[in-house]
C-alpha positions in Angstrom: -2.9 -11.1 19.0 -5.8 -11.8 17.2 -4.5 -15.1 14.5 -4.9 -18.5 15.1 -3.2 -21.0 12.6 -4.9 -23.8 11.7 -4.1 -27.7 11.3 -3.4 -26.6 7.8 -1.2 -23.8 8.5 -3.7 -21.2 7.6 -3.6 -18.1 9.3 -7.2 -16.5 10.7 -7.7 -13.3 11.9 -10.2 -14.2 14.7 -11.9 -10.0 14.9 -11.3 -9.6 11.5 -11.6 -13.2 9.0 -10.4 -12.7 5.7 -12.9 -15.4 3.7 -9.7 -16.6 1.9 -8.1 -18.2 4.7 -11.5 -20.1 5.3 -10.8 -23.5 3.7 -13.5 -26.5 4.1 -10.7 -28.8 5.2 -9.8 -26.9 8.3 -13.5 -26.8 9.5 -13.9 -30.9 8.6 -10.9 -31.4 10.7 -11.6 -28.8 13.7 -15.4 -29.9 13.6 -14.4 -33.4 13.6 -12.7 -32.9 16.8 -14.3 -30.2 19.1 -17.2 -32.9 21.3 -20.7 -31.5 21.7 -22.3 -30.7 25.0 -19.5 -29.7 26.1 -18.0 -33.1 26.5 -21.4 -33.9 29.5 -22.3 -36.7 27.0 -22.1 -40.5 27.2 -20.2 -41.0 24.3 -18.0 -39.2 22.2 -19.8 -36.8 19.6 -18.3 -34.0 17.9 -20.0 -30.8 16.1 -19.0 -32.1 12.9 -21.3 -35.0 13.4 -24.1 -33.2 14.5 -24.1 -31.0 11.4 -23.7 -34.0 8.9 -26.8 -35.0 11.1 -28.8 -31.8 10.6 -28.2 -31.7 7.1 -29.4 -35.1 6.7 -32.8 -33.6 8.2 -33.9 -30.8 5.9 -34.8 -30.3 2.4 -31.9 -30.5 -0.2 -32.2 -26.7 -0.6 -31.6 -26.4 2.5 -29.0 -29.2 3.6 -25.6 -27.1 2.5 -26.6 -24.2 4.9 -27.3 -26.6 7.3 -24.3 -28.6 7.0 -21.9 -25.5 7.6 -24.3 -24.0 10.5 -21.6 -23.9 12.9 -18.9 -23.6 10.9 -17.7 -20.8 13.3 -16.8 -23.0 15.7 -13.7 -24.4 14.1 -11.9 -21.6 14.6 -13.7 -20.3 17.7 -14.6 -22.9 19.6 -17.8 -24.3 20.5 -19.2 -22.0 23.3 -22.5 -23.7 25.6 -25.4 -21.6 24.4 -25.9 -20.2 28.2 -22.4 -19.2 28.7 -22.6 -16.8 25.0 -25.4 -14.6 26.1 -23.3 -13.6 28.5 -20.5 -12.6 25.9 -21.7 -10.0 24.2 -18.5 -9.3 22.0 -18.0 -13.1 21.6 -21.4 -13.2 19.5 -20.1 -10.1 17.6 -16.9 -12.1 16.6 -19.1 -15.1 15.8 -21.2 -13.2 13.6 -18.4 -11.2 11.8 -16.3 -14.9 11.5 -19.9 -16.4 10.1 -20.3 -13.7 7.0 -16.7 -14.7 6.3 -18.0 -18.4 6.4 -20.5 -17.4 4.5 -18.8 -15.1 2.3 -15.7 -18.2 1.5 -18.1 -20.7 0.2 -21.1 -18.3 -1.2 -23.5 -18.5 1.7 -26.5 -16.9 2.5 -25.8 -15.6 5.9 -29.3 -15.7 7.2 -30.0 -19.3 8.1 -33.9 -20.5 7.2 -36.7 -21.3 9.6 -36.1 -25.3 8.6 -32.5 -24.8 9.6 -32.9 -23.4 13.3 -36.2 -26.5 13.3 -33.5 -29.5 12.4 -31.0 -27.9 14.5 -33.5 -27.7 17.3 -34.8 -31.2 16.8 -30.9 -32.9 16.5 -29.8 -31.2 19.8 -33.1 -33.0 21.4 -32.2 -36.2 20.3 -28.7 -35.7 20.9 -29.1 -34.8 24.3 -31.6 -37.6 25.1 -29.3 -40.1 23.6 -25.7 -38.9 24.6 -26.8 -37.4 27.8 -29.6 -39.0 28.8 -31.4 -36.2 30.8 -35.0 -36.2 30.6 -36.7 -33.4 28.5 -39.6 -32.6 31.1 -39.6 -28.9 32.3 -36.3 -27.8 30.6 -36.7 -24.0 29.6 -34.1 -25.6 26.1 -37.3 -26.8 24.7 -39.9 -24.6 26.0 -40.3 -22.8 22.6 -39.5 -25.5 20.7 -42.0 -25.9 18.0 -41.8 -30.3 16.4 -41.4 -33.5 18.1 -38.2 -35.0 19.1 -36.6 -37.3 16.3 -36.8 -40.9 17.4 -36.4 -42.9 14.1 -32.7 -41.3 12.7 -30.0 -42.8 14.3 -27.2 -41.0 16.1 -23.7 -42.7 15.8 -21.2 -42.2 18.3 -17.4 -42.8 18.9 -16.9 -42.3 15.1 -13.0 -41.8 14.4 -12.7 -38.1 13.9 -10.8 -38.6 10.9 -12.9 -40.7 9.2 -16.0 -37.9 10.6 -13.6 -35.4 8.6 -14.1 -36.9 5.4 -17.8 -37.8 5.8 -17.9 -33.7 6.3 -15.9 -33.0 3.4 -17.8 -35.7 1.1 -21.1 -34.5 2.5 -20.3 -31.2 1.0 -19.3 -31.8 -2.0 -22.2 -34.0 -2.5 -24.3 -31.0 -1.8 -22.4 -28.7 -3.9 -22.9 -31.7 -6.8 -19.4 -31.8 -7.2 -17.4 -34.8 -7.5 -15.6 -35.8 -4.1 -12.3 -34.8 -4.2 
């Protein structure tokens, strides 16, 4: 079996996502619950404030992309960068679930250069403030092109619930709709 059902009783097809059960208030609420770094951190910190943060760090035509980056992961989990190269069919799925993503709320699938740089420069400060490991010789950052972010805050322990509706609001503002 292949279908997951959601907090909001959608159901997904995990090889095969049908963009119409894609729904922004299933990703808020996954998002707003799955804890980066795998949980290593200091502090509580999920992937749905991490993307609220990226998007806070690029231009406006770029902050909606960046918002939904990792979308994917509220419906497949988020997998430690190391651990997916070695899944080759897991980065298939991802990328098939992604166009869906994509596809559900009229995405460009290809994510910019300024994207991948905010994304880059978040999981730096992250890790520095909810991990605390040094960045000296760590082959995370030997390509890394920009300085790590020292003057935007991170906030941790935030209520996933209220981290939901910051994620929903933040994408409605981006959309220039009215919050709903």
């Amino acid at each position: 079996m292949t279908k997951i059902v959601t907090h909001y009783g959608n159901i997904v097809d995990l090889v095969n996502p049908d963009p119409s059960t894609i729904t922004l208030k299933d990703i808020a609420h996954n998002l707003s619950r799955i804890v980066r770094f795998n949980g290593a951190g200091k502090y509580r910190y999920s992937v749905a404030q991490h993307s609220i943060y990226v998007s806070n760090l690029v231009a406006p035509q770029h902050a909606l992309p960046a918002l939904m980056h990792d979308a994917t992961e509220a419906y497949l989990g988020d997998v430690v960068s190391p651990l997916k190269q070695l899944l080759p069919e897991y980065i298939r799925i991802e990328r098939r679930m992604w166009e869906a993503i994509c596809l559900a709320f009229e995405l460009n699938p290809a994510l910019s250069h300024a994207v991948h740089r905010a994304d880059r420069q978040a999981y730096l400060k992250e890790r520095t403030t909810l991990i605390g490991t040094p960045i000296v010789n760590d082959p995370d950052i030997e390509h890394f092109e920009g300085e790590i972010i020292t003057e935007v805050p991170i906030y941790p322990e935030q209520d996933p619930k209220e981290v939901a509706q910051d994620f929903e609001t933040r994408f409605y503002v981006l959309q220039g709709r009215a919050v709903l």
